[in-house]
LUMDOFI-444539 format. One record per residue (C-alpha): residue in one letter; x, y, z. Coordinates in steps of 0.1 Angstrom, whole numbers, plus 5000, padded with zeros to 4 digits. Layout:
AXYZ;...
***
This chain:
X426064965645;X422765125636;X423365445613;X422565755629;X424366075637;X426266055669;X425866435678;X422166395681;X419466605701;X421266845714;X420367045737;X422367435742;X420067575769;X417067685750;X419167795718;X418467645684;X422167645676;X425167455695;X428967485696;X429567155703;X428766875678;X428766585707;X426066605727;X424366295739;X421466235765;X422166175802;X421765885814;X420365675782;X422265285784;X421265025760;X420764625767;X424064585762;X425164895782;X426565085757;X425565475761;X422865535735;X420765815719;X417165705724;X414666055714;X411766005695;X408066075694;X405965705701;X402465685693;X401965365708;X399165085725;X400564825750;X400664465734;X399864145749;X401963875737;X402163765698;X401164065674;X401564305647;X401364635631;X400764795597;X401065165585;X401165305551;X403365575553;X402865875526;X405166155531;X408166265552;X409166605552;X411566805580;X413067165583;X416667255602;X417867565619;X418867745595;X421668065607;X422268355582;X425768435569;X426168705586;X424468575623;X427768535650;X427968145655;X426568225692;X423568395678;X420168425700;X416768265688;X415768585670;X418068525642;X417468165639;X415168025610;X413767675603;X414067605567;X412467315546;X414767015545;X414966635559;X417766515579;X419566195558;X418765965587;X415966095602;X413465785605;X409665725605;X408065395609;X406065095629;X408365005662;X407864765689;X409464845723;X409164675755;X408765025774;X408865345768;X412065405792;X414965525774;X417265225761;X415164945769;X414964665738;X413164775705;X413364655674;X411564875642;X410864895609;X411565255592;X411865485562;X415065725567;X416166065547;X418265985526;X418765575530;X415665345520;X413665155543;X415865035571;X414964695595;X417264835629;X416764705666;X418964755702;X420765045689;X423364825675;X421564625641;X420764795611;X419364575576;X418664785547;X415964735525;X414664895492;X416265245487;X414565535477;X411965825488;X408465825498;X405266065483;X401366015476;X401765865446;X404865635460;X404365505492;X405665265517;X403965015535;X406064845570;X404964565587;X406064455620;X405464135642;X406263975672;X406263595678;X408063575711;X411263695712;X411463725674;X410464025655;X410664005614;X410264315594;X408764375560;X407664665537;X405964655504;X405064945479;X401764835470;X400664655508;X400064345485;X402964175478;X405264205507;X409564175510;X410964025540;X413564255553;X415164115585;X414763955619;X415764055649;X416463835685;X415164025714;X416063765741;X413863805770;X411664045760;X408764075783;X405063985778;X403564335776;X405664595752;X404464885731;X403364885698;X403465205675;X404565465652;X407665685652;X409565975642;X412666145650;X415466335634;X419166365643;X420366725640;X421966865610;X425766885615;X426867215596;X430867325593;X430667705599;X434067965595;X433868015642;X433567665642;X430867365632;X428067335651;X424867115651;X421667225648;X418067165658;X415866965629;X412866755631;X411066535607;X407166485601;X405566175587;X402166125575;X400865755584;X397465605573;X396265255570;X397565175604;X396164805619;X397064625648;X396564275650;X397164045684;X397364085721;X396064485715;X393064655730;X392764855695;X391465185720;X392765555721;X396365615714;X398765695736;X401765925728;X404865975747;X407966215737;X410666015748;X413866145763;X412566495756;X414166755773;X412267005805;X413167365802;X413667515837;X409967665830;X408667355830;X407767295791;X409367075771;X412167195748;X411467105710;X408766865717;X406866635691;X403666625680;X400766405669;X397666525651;X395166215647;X392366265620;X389966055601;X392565735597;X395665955592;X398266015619;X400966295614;X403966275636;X406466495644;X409266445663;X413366485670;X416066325683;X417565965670;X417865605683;X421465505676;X424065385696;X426865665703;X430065645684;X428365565654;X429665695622;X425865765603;X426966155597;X430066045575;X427465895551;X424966175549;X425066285511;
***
């Protein structure tokens, strides 16, 4: 199964904090129908048959909900504060994905947390690659391509000499998909003295050296939060973000892409 926290995304109505640590999104079946989690901000063009893409990727930061000692487990907003810190699997990387409706076929190439570059696709495959974090001076480079229904992963530290990671088998997979970057971050599973609860984080990546090559128009980017949330007024509730300047593309987003049931929190250290 892919790693990810199972008590992802959750939503409390409008509160930053939840009682309950098993929250999933309505509604959200994979290929293989299994319920799965599937949140996370896409930056994305549509892509034609055979391609690929490339992105550096130079930094990965997040902050949680953070709830003071002495804040009642059922506090309001007010006393809520969002404190530095990334989620161990929170991911950021290259993904290709035939739509952007919630459990349709993906397969992507990623940098997590806590947990190395990861090669995961349909909720249920997850290859690890080389371990470690990512900074300025020590980046990460993921590469992802499609030749049919096969999609190979690799990442590189310098963009020069590359590591094969995995492949994935995406049987069927349709003509056009979507092509692009992503980031999302499970919530941050705390064990508090009324009882554990899991709160709101979000993770925010900093991508340059992005190329597309194949089937892709190689115009304006399109962006999409997936499986965000409405608020009854009508505004999305902890959306993403995506500030585009001179080459560089910072992401932010929450959420995860997992299939539910999985035990991704148990390994969080």
């Amino acid at each position: 199964m892919v790693a990810g926290n199972t008590p992802v995304s959750v939503d409390c109505g409008g509160n930053t904090v939840c009682s309950s640590p098993t929250v999933p999104s309505e509604g959200a079946v994979g290929p293989d129908g299994e319920a799965v989690e599937d949140k996370f901000f896409f930056v994305y063009q549509p892509l034609v048959g055979n391609g690929s893409i490339t992105a550096r990727l130079t930094s990965m930061t997040g902050e949680f909900a953070y709830l003071p000692p002495n804040a009642t487990p059922n506090a309001s907003a007010s006393s809520i504060v969002l404190v530095p810190g990334v989620q161990p699997w929170a991911k950021a990387g290259v993904i290709i994905k035939e739509s952007t409706t919630q459990g349709s076929p993906y397969a992507a190439m990623m940098l997590t947390g806590s947990h190395g570059v990861r090669m995961q696709d349909n909720f249920t495959q997850d290859i690890a690659g080389i371990p470690g974090l990512v900074s300025a001076t020590s980046p990460r480079w993921l590469r992802l391509t499609r030749l049919g229904d096969t999609l190979t992963g690799d990442e590189s530290t310098d963009g020069t000499r590359w590591t094969r990671v995995g492949t994935a088998h995406l049987a069927g997979l349709l003509v056009t998909v979507q092509i692009g970057l992503f980031v999302t971050s499970p919530c941050v599973l705390t064990g508090e003295k009324n009882g554990g609860s899991c709160r709101f984080a979000q993770a925010t990546a900093v991508f340059d050296h992005v190329s597309l090559q194949g089937g892709v128009p190689r115009g304006a980017w399109s962006r999409d939060d997936v499986g965000v949330t409405i608020d009854p007024n009508g505004k999305p509730h902890h959306p993403g973000s995506l500030v585009e300047f001179a080459g560089t593309f910072t992401v932010t987003g929450n959420g995860d892409i997992t299939s539910l049931g999985t035990t991704g929190a148990a390994e969080d250290g």
